[in-house]
N, C-alpha and C positions, 0 to 999 in steps of 0.2 A: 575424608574425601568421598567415601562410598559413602554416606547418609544423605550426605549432597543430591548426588547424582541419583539414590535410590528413593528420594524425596522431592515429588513434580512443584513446581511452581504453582501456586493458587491459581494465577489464570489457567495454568494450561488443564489443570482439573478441572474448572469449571468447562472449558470447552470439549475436554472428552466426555464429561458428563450432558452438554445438550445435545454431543454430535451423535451420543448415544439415544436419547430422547427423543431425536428428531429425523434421525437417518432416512434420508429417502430409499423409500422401497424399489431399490433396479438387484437386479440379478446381479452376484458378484463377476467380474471381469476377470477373465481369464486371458491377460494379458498378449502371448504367446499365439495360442489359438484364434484370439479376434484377429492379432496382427494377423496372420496366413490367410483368415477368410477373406477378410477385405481384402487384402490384393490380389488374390486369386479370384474372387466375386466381388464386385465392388456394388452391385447391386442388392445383397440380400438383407439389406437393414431397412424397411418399408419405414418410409417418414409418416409421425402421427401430429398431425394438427388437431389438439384439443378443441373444441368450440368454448367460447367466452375467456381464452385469454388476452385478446387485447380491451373485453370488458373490463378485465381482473385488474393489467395495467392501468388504463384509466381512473378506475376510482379508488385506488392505492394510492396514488399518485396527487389525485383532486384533496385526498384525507388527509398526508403528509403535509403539503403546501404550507399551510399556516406554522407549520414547526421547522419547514428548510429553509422557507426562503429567510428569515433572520439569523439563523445559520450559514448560507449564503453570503447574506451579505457582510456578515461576520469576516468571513475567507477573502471576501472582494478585498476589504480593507486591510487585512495583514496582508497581503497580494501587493497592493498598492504600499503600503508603506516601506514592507521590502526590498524589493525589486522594481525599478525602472522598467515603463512597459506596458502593455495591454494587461488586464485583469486575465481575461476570455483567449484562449489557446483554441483554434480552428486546424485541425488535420485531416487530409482524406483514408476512409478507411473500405472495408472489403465488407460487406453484408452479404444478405439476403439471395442465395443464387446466385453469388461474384458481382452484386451490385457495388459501385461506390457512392458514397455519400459523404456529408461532411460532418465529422461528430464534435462538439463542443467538451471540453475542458475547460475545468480551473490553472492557469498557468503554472506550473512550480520550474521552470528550467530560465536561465536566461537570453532574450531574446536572440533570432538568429543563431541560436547553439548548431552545432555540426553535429548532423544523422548518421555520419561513417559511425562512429564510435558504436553506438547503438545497433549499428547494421552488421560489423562484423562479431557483436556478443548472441547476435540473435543468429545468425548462419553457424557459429558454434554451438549452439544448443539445438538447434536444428538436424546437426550433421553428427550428433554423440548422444550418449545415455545417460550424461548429467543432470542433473535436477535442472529445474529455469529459474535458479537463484538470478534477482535483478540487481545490476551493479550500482543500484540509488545511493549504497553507503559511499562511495567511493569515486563519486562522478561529480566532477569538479564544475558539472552544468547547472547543477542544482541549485536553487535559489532559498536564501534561508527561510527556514520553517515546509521548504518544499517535498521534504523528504517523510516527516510527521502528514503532512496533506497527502500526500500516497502512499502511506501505510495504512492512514484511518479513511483511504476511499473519499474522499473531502473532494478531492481535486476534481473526480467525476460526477459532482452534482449538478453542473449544467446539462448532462446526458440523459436529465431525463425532459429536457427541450427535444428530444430526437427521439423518448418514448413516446409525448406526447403525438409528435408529429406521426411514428407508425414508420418509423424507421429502426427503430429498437424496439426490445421489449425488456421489461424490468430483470428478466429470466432469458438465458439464454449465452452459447458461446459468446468470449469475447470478438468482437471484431477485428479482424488484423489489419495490416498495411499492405499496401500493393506490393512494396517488394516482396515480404513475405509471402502474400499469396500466388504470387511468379512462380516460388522455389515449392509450391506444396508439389505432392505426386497426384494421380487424376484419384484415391481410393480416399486421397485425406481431406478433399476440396467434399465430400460428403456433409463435412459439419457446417454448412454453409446452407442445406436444406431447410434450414429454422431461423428466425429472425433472431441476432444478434442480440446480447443481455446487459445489462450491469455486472449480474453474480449471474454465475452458475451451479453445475454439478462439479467441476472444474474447480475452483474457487473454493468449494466446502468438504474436498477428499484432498486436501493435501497440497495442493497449488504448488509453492514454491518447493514442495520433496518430492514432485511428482516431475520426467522428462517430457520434453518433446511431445513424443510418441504415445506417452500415457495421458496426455493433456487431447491429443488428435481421437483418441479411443475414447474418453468418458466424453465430448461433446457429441461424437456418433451416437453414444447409448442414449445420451439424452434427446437428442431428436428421435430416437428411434421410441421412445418409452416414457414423452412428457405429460402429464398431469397437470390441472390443476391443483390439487392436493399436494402434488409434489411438487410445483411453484412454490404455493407455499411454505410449504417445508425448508425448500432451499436461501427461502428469503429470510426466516425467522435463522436459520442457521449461518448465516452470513453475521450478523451481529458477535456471535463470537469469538467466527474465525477472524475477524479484523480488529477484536481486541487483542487474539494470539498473535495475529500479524504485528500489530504493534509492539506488543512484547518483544518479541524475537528482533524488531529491527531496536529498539533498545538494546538489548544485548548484544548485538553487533554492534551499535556502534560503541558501545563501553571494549570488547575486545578490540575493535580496531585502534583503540586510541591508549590502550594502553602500553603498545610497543612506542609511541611519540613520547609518553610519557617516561617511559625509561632512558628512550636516547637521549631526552633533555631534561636528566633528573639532577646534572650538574647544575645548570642554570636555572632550575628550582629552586634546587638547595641554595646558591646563590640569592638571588631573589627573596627568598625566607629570612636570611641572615639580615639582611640589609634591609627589611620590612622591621625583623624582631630590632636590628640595632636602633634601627630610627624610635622605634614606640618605644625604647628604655631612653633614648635619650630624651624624646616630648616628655616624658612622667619625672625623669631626674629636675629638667627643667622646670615643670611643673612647680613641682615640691618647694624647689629652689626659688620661684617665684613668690608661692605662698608663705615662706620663710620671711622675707623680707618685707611681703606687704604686711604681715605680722607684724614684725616688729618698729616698721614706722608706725603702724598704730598705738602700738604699746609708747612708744617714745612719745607722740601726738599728746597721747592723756596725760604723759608723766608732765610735757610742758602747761598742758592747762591746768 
C-alpha cells in the first residue's frame, strides 16, 4: 500500500514537471497577510494593464480556429445526440468592473435544470475553508458525456465568441454569477479590475485544492502582476492541469461507484451465474447439435 501512494501517477508527474517549467513569476502569497491587508486597505493592489493583450487574444485565437472549430463541432454533435435541447448554453455572468454580459457554453446539464442545488453548494464554499471541490460527480443534472466536457474545458469553447467580442479575454479570473457576486465583501469585488478569462492563475495553482478565499487572493495577484509573458505562461500551463483535471475526475468517479458496486454485488453475482449457466448450456447444445448433424451424415453416405 505505501508503494502505491509513495508512487505519483504518470499524469500527475508529468504535470508537476511543466508546472515546474512554467511557473509564473508572482511573488509567493502569504495567505494570512494578504487576507488582513485587503480588508483593512482595500486599495493597495494598483491594477496593471499590460498593453497588446487583447492583440495577444486575438491572434491566438485567429491561429487556433482551423483546429477548434472541428473540434467544436465534434461536441455540437455528441451534445445533440445525447441530450434533448439546445447545443449553445447562454447565462448572465459578472465581468469587467461588475459588468454583466452573456457568456456562451457548450450545454452539459439538462434543460431547465434547478440553480438552488448549485446555489446552496456555492454559499457553502463561500462561507468555510473547504476546497471548491464541484459536485459534477454526483449531480444527477448532468447530461451524458457532460461531465468528461468539463473536465477537459470542452464545454467552454464557445467563450471564446465573447473573447473575440472584448468581453473576455483568454487570460483572466473566472467570471461569476450575479448571485455570487451579491455575497462578495467590497475587498473581494477587487478581482473584477481585469477582464474576465478562460484560465487563469487560479486554474494552474491548484483550483479545485485551493478555498474560496484563496481563489479571491491569487485573482487579485493576478491583476495586480499581469504580463504578457505571464499570459503566456498561464496558457501553455493550462494544458496540463486539465489532463490532471481529468484524471482526478476519473478517479472519482471509479471511487464513487465502487461502494454501488458492493451494495449490489448480490445481483452481480446473480447475473454472472445465469450469464455463465446460459453459455454452458448454448455450447452443450451446440456440441449436441453437431453430434447429430454428424451422424446423419455419416448415415447419408452409408445409404448411398
Amino acid at each position: 500500500m505505501n508503494e502505491v501512494i509513495t508512487k505519483p501517477n504518470t499524469f500527475y508527474r508529468a504535470w508537476l514537471n511543466a508546472k515546474k517549467l512554467l511557473t509564473v513569476k508572482t511573488k509567493p502569497l502569504d495567505y494570512p497577510n494578504e487576507l488582513d491587508q485587503l480588508q483593512n486597505s482595500p486599495a493597495t493592489h494598483p491594477v496593471h494593464h499590460p498593453g497588446g493583450k487583447r492583440t495577444l487574444d486575438i491572434v491566438l485565437v485567429l491561429l487556433a480556429l482551423p483546429f477548434l472549430i472541428p473540434l467544436a463541432l465534434l461536441v455540437a454533435l455528441l451534445i445533440r445526440g445525447g441530450s434533448r435541447g439546445p447545443v449553445l448554453f447562454r447565462q448572465e455572468r459578472v465581468g469587467y468592473q461588475g459588468r454583466r454580459f452573456t457568456v456562451f457554453k457548450f450545454r452539459t446539464m439538462l434543460v431547465n435544470a434547478c440553480p438552488s442545488t448549485h446555489q446552496g453548494h456555492l454559499h457553502q464554499l463561500m462561507n468555510s475553508n473547504t476546497p471548491m471541490l464541484k459536485m459534477d460527480s454526483r449531480d444527477p443534472r448532468i447530461i451524458p458525456l457532460g461531465l468528461w466536457l468539463r473536465a477537459s474545458g470542452l464545454d467552454e469553447l464557445p467563450q471564446l465568441i465573447n473573447v473575440l467580442r472584448g468581453e473576455m479575454s483568454l487570460v483572466g479570473p473566472r467570471p461569476c454569477l450575479p448571485y455570487e457576486y451579491d455575497h462578495y465583501l467590497p475587498w473581494q469585488k477587487e478581482r473584477f479590475e481585469t477582464v474576465p478569462g478562460l484560465t487563469g492563475l487560479w486554474q494552474v495553482s491548484g483550483k479545485n485544492r485551493t478555498t474560496f478565499t484563496e481563489m479571491i487572493l491569487l485573482d487579485i495577484k493576478y491583476c495586480g502582476s499581469k504580463t504578457l509573458g505571464g499570459d503566456l505562461k498561464i496558457i501553455l500551463m493550462t494544458i496540463p492541469a486539465l489532463i490532471f483535471q481529468m484524471w482526478e475526475t476519473r478517479r472519482a468517479g471509479l471511487a464513487s461507484s465502487r461502494p454501488v458496486r458492493r451494495a449490489t454485488c448480490y445481483a452481480t453475482g446473480a447475473a454472472r451465474s445465469l450469464r455463465f449457466a446460459k453459455q454452458r448450456w448454448l455450447a452443450w447444445f451446440g456440441q449436441e447439435l453437431a453430434k447429430t448433424s454428424g451422424k446423419e451424415k455419416i448415415e447419408n453416405e452409408f445409404i448411398r
